[in-house]
C-alpha positions in Angstrom: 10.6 -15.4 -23.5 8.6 -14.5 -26.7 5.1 -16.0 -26.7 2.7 -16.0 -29.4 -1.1 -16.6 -29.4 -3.9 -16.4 -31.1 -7.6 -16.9 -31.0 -8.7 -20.1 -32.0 -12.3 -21.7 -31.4 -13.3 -19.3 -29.0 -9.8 -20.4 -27.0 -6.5 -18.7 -26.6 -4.0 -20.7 -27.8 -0.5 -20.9 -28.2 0.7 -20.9 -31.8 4.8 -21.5 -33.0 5.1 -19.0 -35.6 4.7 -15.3 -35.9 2.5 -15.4 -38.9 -0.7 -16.5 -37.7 -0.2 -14.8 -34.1 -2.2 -12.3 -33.4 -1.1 -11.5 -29.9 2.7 -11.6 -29.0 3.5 -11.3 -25.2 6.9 -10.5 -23.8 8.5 -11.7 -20.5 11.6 -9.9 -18.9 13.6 -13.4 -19.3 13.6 -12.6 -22.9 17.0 -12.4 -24.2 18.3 -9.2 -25.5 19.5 -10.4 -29.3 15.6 -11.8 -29.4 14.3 -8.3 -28.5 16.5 -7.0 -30.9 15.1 -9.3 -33.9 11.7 -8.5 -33.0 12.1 -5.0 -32.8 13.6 -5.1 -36.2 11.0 -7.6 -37.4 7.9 -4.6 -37.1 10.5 -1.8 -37.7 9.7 -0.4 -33.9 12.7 1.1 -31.4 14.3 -1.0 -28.8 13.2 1.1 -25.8 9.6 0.2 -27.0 10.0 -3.4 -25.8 12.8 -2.6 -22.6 10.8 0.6 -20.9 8.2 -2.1 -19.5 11.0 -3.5 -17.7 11.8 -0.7 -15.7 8.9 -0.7 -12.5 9.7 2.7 -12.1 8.8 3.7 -15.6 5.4 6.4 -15.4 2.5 6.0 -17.5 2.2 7.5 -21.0 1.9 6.6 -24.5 4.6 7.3 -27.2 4.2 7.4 -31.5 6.6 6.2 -33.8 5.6 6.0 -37.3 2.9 3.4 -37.8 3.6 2.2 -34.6 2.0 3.1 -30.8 3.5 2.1 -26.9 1.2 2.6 -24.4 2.9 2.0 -20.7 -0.1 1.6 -18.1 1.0 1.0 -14.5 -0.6 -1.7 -12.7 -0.9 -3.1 -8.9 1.1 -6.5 -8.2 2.2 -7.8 -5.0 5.3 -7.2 -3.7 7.6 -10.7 -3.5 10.5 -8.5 -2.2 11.7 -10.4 1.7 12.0 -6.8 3.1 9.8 -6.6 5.9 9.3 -2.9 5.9 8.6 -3.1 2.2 5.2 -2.4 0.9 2.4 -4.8 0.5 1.6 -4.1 -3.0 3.9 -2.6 -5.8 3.1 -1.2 -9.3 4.9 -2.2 -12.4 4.3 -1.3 -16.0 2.4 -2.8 -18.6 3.7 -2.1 -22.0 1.3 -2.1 -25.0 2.0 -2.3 -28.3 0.2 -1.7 -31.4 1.9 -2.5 -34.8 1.2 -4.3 -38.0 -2.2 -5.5 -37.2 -1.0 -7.2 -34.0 -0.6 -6.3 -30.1 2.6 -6.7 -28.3 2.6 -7.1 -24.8 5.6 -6.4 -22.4 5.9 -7.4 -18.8 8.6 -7.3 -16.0 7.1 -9.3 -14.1 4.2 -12.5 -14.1 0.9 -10.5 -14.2 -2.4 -11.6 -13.0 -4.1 -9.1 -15.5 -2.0 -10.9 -18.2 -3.1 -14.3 -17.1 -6.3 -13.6 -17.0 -6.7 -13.1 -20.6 -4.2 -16.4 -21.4 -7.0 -18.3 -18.9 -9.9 -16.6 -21.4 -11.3 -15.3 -18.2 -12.7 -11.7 -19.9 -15.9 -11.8 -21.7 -15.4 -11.2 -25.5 -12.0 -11.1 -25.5 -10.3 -11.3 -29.2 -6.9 -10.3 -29.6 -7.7 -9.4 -33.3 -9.5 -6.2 -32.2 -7.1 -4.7 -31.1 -8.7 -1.6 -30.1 -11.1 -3.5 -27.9 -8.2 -5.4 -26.7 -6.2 -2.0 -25.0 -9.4 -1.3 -23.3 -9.6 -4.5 -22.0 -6.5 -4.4 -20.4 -7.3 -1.2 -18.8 -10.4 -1.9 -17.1 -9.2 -5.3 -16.0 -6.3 -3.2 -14.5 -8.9 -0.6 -13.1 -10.3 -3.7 -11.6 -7.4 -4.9 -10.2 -6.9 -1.7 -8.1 -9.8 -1.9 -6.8 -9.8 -5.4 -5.5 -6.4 -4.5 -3.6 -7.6 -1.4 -2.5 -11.0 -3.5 -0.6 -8.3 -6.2 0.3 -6.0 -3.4 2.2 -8.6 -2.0 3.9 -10.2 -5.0 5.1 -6.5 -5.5 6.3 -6.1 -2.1 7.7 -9.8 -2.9 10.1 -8.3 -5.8 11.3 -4.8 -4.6 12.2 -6.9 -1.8 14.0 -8.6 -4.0 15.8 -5.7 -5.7 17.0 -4.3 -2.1 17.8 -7.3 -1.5 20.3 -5.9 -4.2 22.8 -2.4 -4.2 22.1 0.5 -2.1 21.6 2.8 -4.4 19.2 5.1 -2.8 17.0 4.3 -5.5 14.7 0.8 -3.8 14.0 2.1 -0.5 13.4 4.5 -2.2 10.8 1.7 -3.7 9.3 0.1 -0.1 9.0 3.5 1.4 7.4 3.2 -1.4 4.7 -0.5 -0.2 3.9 0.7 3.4 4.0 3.4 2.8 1.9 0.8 0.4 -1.0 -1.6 3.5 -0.7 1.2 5.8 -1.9 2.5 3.7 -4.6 -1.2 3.5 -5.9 -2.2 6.9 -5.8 0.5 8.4 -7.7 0.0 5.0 -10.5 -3.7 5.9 -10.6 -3.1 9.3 -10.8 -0.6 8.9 -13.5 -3.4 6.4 -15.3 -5.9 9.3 -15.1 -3.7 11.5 -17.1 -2.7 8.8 -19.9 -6.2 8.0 -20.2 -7.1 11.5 -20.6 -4.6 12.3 -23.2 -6.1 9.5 -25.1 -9.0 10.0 -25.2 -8.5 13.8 -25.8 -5.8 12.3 -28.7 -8.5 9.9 -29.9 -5.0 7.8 -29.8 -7.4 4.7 -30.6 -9.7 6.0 -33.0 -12.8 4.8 -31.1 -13.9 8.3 -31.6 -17.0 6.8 -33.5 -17.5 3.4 -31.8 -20.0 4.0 -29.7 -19.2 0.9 -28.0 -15.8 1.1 -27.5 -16.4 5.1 -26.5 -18.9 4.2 -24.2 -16.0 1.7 -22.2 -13.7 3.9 -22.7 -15.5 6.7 -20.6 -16.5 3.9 -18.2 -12.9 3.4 -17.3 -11.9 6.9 -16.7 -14.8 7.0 -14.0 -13.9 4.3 -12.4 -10.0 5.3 -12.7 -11.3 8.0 -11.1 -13.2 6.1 -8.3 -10.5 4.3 -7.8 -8.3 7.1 -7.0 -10.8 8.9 -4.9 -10.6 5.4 -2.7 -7.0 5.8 -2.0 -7.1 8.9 -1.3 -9.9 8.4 1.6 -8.2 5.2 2.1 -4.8 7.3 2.9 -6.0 9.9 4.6 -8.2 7.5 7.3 -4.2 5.4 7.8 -3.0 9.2 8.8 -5.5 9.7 10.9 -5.1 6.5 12.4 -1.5 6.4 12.8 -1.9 10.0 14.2 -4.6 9.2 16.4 -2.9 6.0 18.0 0.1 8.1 18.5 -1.4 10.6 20.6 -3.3 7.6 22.6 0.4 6.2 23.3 1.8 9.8 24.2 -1.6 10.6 26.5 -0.5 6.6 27.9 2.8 7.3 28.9 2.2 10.9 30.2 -0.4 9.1 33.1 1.8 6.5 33.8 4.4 8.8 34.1 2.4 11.1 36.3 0.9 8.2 38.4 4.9 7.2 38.6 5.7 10.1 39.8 2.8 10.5 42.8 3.6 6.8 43.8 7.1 8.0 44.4 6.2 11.2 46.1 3.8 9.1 48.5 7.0 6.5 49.2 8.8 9.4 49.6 7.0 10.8 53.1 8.0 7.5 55.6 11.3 7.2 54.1 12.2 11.0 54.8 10.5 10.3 58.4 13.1 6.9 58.9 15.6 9.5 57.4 15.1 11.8 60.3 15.0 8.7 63.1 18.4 7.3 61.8 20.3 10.4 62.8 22.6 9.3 65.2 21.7 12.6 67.1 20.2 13.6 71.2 16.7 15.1 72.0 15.0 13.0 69.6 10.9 12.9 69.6 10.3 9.4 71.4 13.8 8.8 72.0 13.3 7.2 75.7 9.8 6.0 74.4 9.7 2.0 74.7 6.9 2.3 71.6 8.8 4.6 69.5 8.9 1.8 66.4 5.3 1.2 66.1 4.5 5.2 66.9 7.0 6.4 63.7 5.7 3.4 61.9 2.1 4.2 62.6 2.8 8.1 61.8 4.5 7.5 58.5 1.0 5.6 57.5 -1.0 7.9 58.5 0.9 10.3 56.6 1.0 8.2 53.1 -2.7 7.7 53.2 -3.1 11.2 53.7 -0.8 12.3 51.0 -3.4 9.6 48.9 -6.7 10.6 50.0 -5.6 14.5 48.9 -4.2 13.1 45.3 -7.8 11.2 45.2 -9.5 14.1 45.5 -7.8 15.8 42.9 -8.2 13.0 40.5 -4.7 12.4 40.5 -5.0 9.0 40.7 
């Protein structure tokens, strides 16, 4: 569906017409012969409007005529019903920038989208447009880093849990984190370089704004912050997973071995009953009328031997 808004009183509002819009927004349930008038409409190619559709479309900007897209790939979490799937996704934000207006493109519903339709960013005017990109990325910036604190917090908790269990749920939970990390550092990373070639590209013309210049330099350091955080954030879920692997391998080794001492104690009175239950003459005790309690009492003996000297070794 095509929606169109613009500014009015301080509001955003939703207008019926294209002529007074000064913000258009696109949803993936638009239907392709509407996508085609409106790409006629502002003279722009097709792909300009359908490339945001695609979640696995990278970040970059592209120039056609007048016209400018600018794809940006942003965090949004994952709906899919596979367990093993990853908490958080990224999809692309298309942007773009024709006839003194802002097109918008979306796959899917976007919180960073809603939050400008809810006029919950400061100074937010959809007739500067400039102002208006950079918006959108640091409100994206933003949204990486609130689901990067959210999946560490998650990650400490599942940890927790790990420290008196041994679920496979927990580790599941981990693998879902491990997979989110990687999906965001290769967006953020991919971010990093678009914004880069912008602003090396003075694509916006800000070059002179010291306002919008000043933002715009503020949102590659925290880009950049951002990206640092998954990295660390990464790199502590290997360690952990590593760590809690070698914990569950060290486990199973000492049961194994205290398994196997257990059986070699058991082992002693059975191969003494062994040696009584031959149906053979001169026997020790055979014409003893307290043989029973005397093999009986000797094959103890024997066990808590074989302890005491595993004991001492530590081997229990």
């Amino acid at each position: 569906m095509i929606r169109y808004y613009e500014k009015i009183e301080r509001k955003t509002t939703e207008v019926e017409g294209l002529e007074t819009a000064t913000w258009i927004h696109v949803s993936a349930d638009t239907p392709s012969h509407d996508l085609e008038h409106l790409a006629d409409k502002f003279q722009i190619p097709l792909d300009f409007l359908t490339d945001s559709f695609d979640i696995n479309e990278r970040s970059r900007f592209e120039r056609e005529d007048d016209a400018i897209l600018i794809l940006v790939n942003t965090p949004l979490l994952n709906d899919s019903e596979i367990e093993a799937g990853a908490i958080y996704i990224t999809v692309p934000i298309g942007i773009i920038l024709v006839d003194n207006r802002i097109i918008t493109v979306t796959g899917k519903q976007n919180p960073i989208i809603d939050k400008f339709l809810s006029d919950q960013v400061k100074h937010f005017d959809p007739t500067d447009r400039k102002l208006f990109v950079l918006q959108i990325l640091e409100q994206n910036v933003f949204r990486f880093l609130d689901c990067l604190s959210k999946l560490n917090l998650r990650r400490n908790l599942i940890e927790q849990e790990l420290y008196n269990s041994s679920r496979n749920k927990e580790l599941q939970q981990l693998l879902r984190i491990e997979k989110s990390l990687v999906y965001f550092v290769t967006a953020l990373s991919t971010n990093e370089l678009l914004k880069m070639k912008m602003k090396r590209t003075d694509l916006l013309k800000i070059r002179e704004l010291e306002y919008h210049s000043d933002l715009f330099e503020d949102l590659i350091i925290d880009n950049s912050q951002a990206l640092e955080m998954s990295n660390v954030y990464t790199n502590i879920l290997s360690g952990t997973m590593e760590a809690y692997a070698s914990i569950v391998s060290n486990n199973l080794n000492n049961f194994i071995q205290r398994l196997t001492i257990v059986t070699i104690i058991l082992m002693v009175p059975t191969l003494v009953a062994s040696f009584y239950g031959m149906n053979l003459d001169h026997i020790p005790f055979e014409k003893e009328p307290y043989a029973f309690p005397i093999i009986i009492i000797v094959s103890i003996v024997l066990a808590l031997l074989l302890m005491w000297v595993f004991s001492r070794n530590r081997k229990l």
